[in-house]
C-alpha positions in Angstrom: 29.6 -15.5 -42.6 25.9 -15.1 -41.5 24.3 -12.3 -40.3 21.9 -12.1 -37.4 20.4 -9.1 -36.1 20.0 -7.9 -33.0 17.7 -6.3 -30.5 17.3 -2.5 -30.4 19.1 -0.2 -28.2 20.9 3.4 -27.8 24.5 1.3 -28.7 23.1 0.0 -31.7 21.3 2.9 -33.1 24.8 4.6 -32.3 26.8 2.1 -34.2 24.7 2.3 -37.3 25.6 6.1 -37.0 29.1 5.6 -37.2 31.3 6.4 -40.7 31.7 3.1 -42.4 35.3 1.2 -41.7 34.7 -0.3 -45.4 32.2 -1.6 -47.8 31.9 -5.6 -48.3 29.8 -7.6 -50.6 27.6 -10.8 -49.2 25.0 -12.7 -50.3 21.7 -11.9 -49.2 21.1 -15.5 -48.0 23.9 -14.2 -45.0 22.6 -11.3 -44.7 19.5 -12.1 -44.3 20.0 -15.4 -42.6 17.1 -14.4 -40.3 14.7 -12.7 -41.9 12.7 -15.4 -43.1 9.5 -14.0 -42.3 10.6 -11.2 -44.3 11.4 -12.7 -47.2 8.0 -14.5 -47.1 6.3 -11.9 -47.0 7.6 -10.2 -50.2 7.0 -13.9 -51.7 3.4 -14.2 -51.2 2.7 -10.3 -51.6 5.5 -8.3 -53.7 3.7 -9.5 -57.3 0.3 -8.9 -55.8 -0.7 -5.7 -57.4 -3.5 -4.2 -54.7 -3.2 -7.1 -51.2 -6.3 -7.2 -49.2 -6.3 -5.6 -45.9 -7.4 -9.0 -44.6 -4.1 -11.1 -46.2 -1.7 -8.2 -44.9 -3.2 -8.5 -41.6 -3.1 -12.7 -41.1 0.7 -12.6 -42.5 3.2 -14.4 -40.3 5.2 -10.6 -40.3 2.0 -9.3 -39.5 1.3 -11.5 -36.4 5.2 -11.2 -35.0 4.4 -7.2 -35.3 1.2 -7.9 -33.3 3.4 -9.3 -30.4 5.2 -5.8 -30.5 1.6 -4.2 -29.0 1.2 -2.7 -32.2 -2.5 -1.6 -33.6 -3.9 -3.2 -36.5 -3.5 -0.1 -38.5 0.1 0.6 -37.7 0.7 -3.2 -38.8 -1.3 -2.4 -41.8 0.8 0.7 -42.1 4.1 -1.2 -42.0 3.4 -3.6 -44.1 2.3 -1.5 -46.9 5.6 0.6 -46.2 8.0 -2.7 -46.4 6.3 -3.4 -50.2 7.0 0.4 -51.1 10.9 -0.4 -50.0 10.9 -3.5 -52.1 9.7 -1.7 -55.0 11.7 1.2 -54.6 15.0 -1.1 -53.9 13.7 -3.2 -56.9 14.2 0.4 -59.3 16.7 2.6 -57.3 19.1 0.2 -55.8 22.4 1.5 -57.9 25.3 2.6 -55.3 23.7 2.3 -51.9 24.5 0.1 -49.1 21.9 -2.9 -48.3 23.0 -3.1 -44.7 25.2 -2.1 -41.8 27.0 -4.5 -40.0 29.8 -5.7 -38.0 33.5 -8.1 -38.7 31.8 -10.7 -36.5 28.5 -11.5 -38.0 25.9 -8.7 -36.7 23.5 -7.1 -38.1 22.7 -3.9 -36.8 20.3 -2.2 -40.1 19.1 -3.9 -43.3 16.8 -7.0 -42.1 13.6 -5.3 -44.3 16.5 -4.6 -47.4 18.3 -8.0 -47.0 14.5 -9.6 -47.6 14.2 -7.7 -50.2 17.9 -8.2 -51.9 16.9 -12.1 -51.3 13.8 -12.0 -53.4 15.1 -10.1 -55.8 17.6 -12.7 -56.4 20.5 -10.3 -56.1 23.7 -12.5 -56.0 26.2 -10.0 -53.8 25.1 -6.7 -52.5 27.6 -3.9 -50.6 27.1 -3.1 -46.8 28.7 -1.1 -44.9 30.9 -2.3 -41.7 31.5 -0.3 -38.9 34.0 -0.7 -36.0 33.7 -1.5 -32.7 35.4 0.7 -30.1 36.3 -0.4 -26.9 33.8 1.1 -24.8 31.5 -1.0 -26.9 32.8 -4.1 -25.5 30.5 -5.5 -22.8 27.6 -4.3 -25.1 29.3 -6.7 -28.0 30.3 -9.5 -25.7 25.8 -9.7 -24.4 24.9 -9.4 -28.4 27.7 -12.3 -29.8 25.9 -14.5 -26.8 22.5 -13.6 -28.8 23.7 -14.2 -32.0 25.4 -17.5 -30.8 22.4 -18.3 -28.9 19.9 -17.6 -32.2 22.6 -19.6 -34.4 22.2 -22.9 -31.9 18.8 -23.0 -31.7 17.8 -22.9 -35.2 20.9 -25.6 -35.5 19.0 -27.8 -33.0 15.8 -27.6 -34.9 17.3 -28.9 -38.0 16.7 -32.8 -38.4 
């Protein structure tokens, strides 16, 4: 199964609150089935002992957090911050949960840690899965038409 995240709001900072229904393993490659400007991002810059302000800032993650009205030095700020997770992840990893996420395929924490699970070349890593409850359902009917909607148009721009 992939897993796609999904736009912020009070439901899904309220899922990823919930006690875990179980612990799965999955690759990171579905887990992080859309964070490829993550995971580009620790390619070009997680070997690179001191990056220049000026490559942080002309990063493809850099120029998607500029569409979020963000100043350059809160940019700069988070992507110095997403290199400290992969190094930490990289040593102190043992025993904790990459992700939370759903049965049916969403995301709802991990897109920075599934990057960095990808380029570490991690084969399975635990995640937590939480439940649904039923006054969650309109809420999980709008994001499954996201998902569904993200899955079709990276289908259709496939060759």
């Amino acid at each position: 199964m992939i897993y796609v995240g999904i736009p912020n709001s009070m439901e899904k900072s309220l899922m990823v609150k919930r006690p875990s229904v179980k612990a799965i393993y999955v690759t990171p490659e579905e887990l992080a089935w859309d964070c490829l400007r993550h995971v580009r991002f620790l390619e070009v810059f997680s070997t690179v002992r001191r990056p220049r302000t000026s490559d942080l800032l002309s990063s493809d993650y850099a120029l998607w957090l500029r569409k979020t009205a963000r100043t350059d030095s809160a940019i700069l700020a988070k992507c110095r911050s997403f290199l400290w997770l992969y190094e930490e992840w990289g040593r102190n990893a043992e025993g904790k949960s990459w992700a939370v996420v759903t049965e049916d395929g969403l995301r709802l924490d991990g897109s920075h840690r599934a990057a960095v699970a990808v380029v570490l070349g991690k084969s399975v890593v635990p995640v937590d899965e939480v439940a649904y409850r039923e006054s969650d359902q309109p809420w999980r009917r709008e994001m499954m038409r996201i998902r569904d909607a993200k899955i079709r148009e990276v289908a259709e721009s496939i060759p």
